[in-house]
C-alpha positions in Angstrom: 132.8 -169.0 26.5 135.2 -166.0 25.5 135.4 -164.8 22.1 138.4 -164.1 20.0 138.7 -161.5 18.6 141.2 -161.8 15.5 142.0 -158.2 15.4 143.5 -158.4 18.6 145.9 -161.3 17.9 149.2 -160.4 17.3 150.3 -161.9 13.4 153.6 -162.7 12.9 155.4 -159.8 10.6 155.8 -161.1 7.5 159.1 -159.5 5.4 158.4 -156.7 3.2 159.9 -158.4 -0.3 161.9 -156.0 -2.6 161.7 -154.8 -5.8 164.8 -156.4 -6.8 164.0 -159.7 -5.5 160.8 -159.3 -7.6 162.9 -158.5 -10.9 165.0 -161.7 -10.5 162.5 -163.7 -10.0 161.0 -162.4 -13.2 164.2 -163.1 -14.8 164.6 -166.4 -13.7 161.0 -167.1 -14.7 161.5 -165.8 -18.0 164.8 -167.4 -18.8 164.1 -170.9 -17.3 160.6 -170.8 -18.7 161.9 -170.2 -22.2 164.9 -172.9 -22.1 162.9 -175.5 -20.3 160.3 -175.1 -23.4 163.5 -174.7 -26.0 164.8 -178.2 -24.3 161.0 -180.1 -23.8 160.5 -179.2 -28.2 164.3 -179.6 -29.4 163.1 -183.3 -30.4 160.3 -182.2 -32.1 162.1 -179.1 -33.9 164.7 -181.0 -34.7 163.3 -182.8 -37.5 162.7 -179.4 -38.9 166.3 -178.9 -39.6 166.8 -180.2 -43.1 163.9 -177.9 -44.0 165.7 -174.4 -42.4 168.8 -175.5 -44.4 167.0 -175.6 -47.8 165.3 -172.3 -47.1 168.6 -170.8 -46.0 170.0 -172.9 -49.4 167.0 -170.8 -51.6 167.8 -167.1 -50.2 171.8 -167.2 -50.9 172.4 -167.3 -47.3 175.1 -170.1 -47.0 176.4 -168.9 -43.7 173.6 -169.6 -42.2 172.9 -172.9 -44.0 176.5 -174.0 -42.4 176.1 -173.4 -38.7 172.5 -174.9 -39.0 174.0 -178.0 -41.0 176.9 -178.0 -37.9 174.0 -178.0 -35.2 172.1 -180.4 -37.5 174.8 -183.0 -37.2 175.5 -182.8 -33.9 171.7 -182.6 -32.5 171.7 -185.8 -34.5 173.7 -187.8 -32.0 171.8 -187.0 -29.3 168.7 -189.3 -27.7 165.8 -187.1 -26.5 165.4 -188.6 -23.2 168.9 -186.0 -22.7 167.1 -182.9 -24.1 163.7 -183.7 -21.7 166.2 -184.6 -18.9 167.6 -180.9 -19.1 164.5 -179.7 -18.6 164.5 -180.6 -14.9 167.4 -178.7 -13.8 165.1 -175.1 -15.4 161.8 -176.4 -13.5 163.7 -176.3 -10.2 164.9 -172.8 -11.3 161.3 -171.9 -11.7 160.1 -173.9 -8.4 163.3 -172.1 -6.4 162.2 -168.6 -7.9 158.3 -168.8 -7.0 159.7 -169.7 -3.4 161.5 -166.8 -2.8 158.8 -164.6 -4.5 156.8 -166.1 -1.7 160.1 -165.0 0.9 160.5 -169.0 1.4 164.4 -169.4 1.8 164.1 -173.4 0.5 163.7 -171.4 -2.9 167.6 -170.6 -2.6 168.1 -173.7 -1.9 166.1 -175.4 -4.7 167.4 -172.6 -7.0 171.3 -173.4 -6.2 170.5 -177.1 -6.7 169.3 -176.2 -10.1 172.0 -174.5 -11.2 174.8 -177.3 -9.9 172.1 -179.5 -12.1 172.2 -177.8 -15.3 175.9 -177.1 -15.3 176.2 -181.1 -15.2 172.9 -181.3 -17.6 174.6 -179.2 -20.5 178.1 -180.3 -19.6 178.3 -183.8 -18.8 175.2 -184.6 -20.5 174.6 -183.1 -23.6 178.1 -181.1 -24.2 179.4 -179.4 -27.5 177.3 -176.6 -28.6 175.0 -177.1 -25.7 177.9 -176.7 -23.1 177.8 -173.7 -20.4 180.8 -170.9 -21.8 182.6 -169.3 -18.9 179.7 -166.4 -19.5 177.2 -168.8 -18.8 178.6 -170.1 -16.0 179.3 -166.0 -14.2 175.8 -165.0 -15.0 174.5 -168.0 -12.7 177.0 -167.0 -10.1 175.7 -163.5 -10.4 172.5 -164.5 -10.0 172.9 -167.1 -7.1 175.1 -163.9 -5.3 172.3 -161.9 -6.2 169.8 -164.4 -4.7 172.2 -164.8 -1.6 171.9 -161.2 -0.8 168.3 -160.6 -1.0 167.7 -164.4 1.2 170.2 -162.4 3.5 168.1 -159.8 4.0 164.8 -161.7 4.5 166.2 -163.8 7.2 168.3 -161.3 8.9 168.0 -161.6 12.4 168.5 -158.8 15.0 172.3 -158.4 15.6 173.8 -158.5 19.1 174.9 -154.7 18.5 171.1 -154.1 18.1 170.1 -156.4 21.2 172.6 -155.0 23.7 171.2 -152.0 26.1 173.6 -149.1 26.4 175.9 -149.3 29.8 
């Protein structure tokens, strides 16, 4: 019987990931990671309100007191099995990031799904103060261009130019 020698066998070249892939995949995990928790403890916090707004009542700060009495009464109205739901749209996020940190393109994929899912989660779902603003709405954009370009470049094959022998 012949050996095989592993050292010999030709692995298959695996893309070199970038630095800026790296960074928005922090960011993604960082963002996503922190609203998913904001969204999984909003029913538990929110019975906290009335509390906040008699602090904010004791240290003269009735500005305050009125946007938390504003978000009080509208969090109100809304069952918790919406503020859990929302949580699944940031998890893909999170899934779709730790794909592509891994150069898996179905993280694109997964992370683009999220992103259609939360702008219906927070639109359609919860709405009023938890609603995407335009801002809201470029910044995932940006960061599903951003995503685009760097998936681009991990599964960017040889071009024809590059293929073609010189006549």
């Amino acid at each position: 019987m012949e050996e095989i020698d592993n050292a010999e066998t030709p692995q298959p070249q695996r893309p070199a990931r970038s630095w800026y892939l790296l960074f928005l995949c922090i960011l993604t995990f960082i963002g996503s990671g922190i609203s998913a928790l904001s969204y999984l403890f909003m029913p538990i916090s929110r019975r906290f309100f009335p509390a906040v707004q008699s602090t904010y009542n004791q240290m003269g700060m009735s500005e305050m007191n009125e946007q938390i009495n504003q978000l009080s009464e509208t969090i109100e109205h809304i069952p918790d099995w919406k503020f859990l739901l929302a949580v699944i749209p940031y998890g893909f996020a999170i899934v779709g990031a730790a794909f592509m940190l891994r150069m898996k393109p179905l993280g694109f994929h997964f992370y683009i799904i999220s992103q259609l899912l939360l702008f219906a989660c927070l639109n359609l779902l919860l709405g009023g103060p938890f609603a995407m603003t335009a801002i809201d709405v470029a910044f995932s954009a940006l960061f599903v261009f951003f995503y685009y370009t760097q998936m681009r470049e991990v599964l960017k094959t040889p071009s024809d130019d590059d293929t073609k022998s010189i006549d």
